[in-house]
C-alpha positions as CSV (number, residue, x, y, z in Angstrom):
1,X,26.7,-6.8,19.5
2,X,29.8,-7.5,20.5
3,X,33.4,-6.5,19.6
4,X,34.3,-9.8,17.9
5,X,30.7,-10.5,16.3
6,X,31.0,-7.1,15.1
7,X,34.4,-7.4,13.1
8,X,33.3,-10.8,12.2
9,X,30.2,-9.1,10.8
10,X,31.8,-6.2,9.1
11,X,32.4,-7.8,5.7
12,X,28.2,-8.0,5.5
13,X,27.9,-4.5,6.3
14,X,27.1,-3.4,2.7
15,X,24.7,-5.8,2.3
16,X,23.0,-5.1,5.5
17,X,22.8,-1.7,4.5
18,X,21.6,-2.2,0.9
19,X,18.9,-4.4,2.3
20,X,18.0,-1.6,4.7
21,X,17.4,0.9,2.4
22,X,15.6,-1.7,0.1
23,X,13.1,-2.3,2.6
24,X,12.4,1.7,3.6
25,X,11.9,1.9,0.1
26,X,9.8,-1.0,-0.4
27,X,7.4,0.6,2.7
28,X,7.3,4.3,1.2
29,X,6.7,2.9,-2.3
30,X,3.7,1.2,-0.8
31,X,2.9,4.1,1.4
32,X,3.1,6.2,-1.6
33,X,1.0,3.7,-4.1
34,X,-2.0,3.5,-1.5
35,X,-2.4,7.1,-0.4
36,X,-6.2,8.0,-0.9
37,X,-5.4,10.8,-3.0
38,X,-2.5,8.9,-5.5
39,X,-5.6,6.5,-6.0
40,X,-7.7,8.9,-6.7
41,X,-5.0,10.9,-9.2
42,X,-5.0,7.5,-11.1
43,X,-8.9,7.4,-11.1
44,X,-8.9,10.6,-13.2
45,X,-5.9,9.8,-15.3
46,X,-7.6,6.8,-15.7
47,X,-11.2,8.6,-17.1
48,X,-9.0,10.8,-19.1
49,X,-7.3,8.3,-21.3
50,X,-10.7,6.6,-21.5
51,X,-11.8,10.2,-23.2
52,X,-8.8,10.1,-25.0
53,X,-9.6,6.7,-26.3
54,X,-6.1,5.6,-25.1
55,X,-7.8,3.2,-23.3
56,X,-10.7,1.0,-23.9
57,X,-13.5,-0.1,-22.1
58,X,-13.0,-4.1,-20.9
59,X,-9.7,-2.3,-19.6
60,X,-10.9,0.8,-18.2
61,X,-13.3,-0.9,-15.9
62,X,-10.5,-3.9,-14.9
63,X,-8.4,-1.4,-14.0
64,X,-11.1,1.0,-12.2
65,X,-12.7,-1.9,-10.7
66,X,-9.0,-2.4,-9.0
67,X,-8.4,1.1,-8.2
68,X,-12.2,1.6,-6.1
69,X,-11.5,-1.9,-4.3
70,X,-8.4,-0.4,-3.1
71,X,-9.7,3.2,-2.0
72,X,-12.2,1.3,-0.4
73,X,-10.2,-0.6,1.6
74,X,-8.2,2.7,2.6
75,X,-11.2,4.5,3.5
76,X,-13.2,1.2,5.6
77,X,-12.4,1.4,9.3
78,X,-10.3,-0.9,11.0
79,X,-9.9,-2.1,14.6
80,X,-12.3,-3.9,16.9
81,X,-15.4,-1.5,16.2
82,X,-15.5,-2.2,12.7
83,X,-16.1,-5.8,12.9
84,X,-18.0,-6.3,16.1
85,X,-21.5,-5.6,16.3
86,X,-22.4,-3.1,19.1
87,X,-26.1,-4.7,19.9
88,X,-24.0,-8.0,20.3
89,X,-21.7,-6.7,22.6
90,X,-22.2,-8.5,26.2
91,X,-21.6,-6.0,28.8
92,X,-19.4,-7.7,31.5
């Protein structure tokens, strides 16, 4: 950047940072949110207020049904193994 972009860009430098620090958020908020262990944390908060009868059952198993989808999807690897079937694989 130079000299005149930057002091014609100075003005937006608020917004530019307020957008930055939006978007770190935004990422550890999902970091946070899909941790394996925050899911299961919410699992057994989630069987507790069943007990508790804070909860009942259409929406305990909605919300369960949610929460094992997305430890699932946290726990299934990822990458070119995962998908591709090793008896298919053509050796070159």
């Amino acid at each position: 950047m130079g000299i005149v972009s930057g002091l014609l860009l100075l003005p937006l430098a608020p917004v530019r940072g307020t957008a930055w620090i939006a978007d770190h958020l935004l990422q550890e908020a999902r970091r946070q949110a899909h941790d394996p262990r925050a899911v299961q944390a919410r699992l057994a908060a989630l069987n507790r207020a069943l007990d508790e009868g804070t909860v009942d059952e259409a929406a305990f198993e909605r919300e369960e049904d949610r929460l094992l989808t997305l430890l699932e999807r946290q726990t299934r690897p990822t990458g070119p193994t995962a998908t591709t079937n090793p008896a298919r694989r053509r050796h070159v």
